[in-house]
C-alpha positions in Angstrom: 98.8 97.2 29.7 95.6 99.2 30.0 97.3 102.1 32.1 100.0 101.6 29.7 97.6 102.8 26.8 95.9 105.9 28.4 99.7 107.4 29.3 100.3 107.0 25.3 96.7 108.5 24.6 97.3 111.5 26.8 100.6 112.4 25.1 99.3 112.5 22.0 95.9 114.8 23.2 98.4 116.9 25.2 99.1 119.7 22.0 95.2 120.9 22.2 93.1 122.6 24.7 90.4 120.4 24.4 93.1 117.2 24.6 94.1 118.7 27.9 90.5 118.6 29.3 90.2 115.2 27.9 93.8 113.9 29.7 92.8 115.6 33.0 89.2 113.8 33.1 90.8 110.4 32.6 93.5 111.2 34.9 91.1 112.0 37.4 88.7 108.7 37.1 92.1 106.8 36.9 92.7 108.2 40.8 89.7 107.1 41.4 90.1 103.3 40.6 93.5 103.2 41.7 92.1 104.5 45.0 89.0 102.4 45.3 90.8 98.7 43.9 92.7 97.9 47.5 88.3 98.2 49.2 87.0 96.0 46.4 89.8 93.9 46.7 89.5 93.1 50.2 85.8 93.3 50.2 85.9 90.7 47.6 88.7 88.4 49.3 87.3 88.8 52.5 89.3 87.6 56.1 90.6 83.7 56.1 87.6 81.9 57.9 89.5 80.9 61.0 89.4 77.0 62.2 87.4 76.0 65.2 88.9 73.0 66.9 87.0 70.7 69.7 88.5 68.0 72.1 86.5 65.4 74.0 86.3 65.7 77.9 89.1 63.7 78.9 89.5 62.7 83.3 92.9 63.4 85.2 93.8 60.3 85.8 96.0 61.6 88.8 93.0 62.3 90.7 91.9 58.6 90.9 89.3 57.1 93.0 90.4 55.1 96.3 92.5 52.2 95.1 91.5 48.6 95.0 93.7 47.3 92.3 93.1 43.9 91.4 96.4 42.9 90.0 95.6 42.9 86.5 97.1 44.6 83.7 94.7 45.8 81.4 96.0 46.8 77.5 93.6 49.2 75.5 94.3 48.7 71.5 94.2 50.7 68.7 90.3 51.3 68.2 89.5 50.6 64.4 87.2 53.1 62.2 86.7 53.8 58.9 89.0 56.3 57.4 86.6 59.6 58.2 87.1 58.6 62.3 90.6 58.5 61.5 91.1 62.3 60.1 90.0 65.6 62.5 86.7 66.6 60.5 83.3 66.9 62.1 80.9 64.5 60.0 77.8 65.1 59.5 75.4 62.5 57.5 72.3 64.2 55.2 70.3 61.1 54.7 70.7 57.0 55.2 73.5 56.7 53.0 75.3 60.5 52.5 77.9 61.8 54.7 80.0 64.6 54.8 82.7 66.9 56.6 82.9 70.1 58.0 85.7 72.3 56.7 86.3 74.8 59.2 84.8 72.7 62.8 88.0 70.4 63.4 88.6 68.0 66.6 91.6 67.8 68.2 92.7 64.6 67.3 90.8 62.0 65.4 87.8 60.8 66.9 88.9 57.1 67.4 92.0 58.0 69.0 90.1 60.7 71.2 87.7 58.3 72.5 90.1 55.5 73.1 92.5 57.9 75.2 88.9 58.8 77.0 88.5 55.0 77.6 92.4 54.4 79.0 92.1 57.9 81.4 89.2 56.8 82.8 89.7 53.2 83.6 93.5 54.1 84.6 92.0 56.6 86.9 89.2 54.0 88.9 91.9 52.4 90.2 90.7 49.0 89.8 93.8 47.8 88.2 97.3 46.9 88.3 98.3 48.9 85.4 96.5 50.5 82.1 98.1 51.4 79.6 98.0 51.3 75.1 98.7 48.6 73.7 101.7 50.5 71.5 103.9 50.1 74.7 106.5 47.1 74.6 104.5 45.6 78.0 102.8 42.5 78.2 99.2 42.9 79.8 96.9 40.0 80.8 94.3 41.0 78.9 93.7 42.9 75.6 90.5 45.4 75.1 90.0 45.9 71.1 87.2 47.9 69.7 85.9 49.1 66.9 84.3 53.1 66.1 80.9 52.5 63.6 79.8 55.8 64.1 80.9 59.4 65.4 78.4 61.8 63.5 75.4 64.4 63.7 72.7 62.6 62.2 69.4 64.7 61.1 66.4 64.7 63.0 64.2 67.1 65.4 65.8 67.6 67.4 69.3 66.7 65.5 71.5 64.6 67.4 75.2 63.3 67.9 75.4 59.5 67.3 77.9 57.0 68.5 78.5 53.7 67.9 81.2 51.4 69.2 81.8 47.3 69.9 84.8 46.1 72.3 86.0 42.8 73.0 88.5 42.0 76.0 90.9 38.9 75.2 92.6 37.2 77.4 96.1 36.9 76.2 97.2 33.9 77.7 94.6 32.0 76.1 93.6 34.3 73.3 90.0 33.8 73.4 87.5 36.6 73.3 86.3 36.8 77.4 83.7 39.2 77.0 82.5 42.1 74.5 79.7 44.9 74.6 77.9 46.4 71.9 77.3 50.3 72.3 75.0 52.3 70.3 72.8 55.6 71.1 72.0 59.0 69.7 72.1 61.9 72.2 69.8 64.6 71.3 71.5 68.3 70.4 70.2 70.8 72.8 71.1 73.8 70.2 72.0 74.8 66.6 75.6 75.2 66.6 78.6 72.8 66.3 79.3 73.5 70.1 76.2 72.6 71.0 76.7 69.0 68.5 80.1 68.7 70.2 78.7 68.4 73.5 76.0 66.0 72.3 78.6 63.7 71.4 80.7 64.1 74.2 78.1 62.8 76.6 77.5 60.5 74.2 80.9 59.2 74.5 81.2 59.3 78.3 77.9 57.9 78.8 79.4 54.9 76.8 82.7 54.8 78.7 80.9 54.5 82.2 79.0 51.4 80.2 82.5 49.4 79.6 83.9 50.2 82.8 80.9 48.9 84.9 80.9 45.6 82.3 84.3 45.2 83.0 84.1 45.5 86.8 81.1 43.2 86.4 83.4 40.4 84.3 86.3 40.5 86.8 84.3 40.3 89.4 83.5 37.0 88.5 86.7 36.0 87.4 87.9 34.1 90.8 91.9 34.9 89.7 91.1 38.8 89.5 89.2 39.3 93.1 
């Protein structure tokens, strides 16, 4: 509309000498807006922030240890979380009771499905058992491990640090009882600034609590005199 109403302007100035001036001036500082609008414009909108996503360190379960199976089949279920576990944001918590997300620093997958594909790799890959597989499949296992994700976060401190907290239960499915359970919970300190640096804090976080259930396990099966 505004370019609309200089063109009318400058027609009617156009019959003078001074109106010429007058048209030519505005015509020139409308070049010069027309020419500088596309730099503001993008110096204003700026490149889309692109996404950063992160995955967990996850084993080949092809390359397993030296097999010693010990004929049992092993189901890992669906590890429960609250809903923040359960969507691809980084979390980060301010204080005792504030949490929030990332927008641009994304996992992979969701953190309670990352660590419980962790926990099936790496217990299908020690070779210690019959079979391990998710619970999802149509099998029937003889035993059941279920756990729950607390906490998958950078928590404040100096130096800040990547917490994880996570409880499991194996139940036997014949009888349905709960057969044994372990209770995980440690911060692991960030040795930099920068989400890559957080993301590895939690990743040996979550191996270091991987290696925990597996030696637990080995340790409850052990004594189980139908498993050696």
């Amino acid at each position: 509309m505004n370019i609309g109403l200089i063109g009318a302007n400058t027609v009617v100035m156009g019959n003078s000498r001074g109106g010429r001036r007058r048209r030519a001036g505005m015509l020139k500082t409308a070049g010069w807006v027309l020419a500088a609008m596309p730099a503001a414009m993008l110096a204003g909108c700026g490149a889309a922030r692109p996404m950063q996503y992160y995955q967990l360190t996850v084993p080949n379960d092809m390359a397993q240890a030296e097999p010693n199976p010990s004929g049992i089949s092993l189901a890992i279920g669906p590890l429960t979380s609250s809903h923040l576990y359960r969507e691809d944001r980084l979390v980060y918590s301010s204080g005792a009771e504030q949490m929030g997300t990332y927008e641009y620093q994304r996992w992979t997958e969701p953190p309670a499905e990352m660590v419980s594909e962790v926990l099936l790799r790496e217990l299908r890959a020690s070779g210690r058992y019959r079979e391990v597989y998710s619970q999802r499949s149509s099998s029937r296992s003889d035993y059941v491990l279920r756990g729950r994700l607390y906490d998958f976060k950078e928590v404040p401190g100096s130096p800040l640090a990547g917490r994880v907290t996570l409880e499991w239960e194996l139940h036997d499915t014949k009888t349905g009882s709960i057969v044994w359970s372990h209770h995980y919970g440690h911060d692991e300190a960030v040795s930099g600034k920068d989400v890559p640096a957080m993301v590895a804090a939690l990743d040996k976080n979550v191996q270091r609590a991987v290696s925990e259930v597996k030696a637990g396990l080995d340790q409850y099966f052990a004594s189980v005199p139908a498993a050696k």
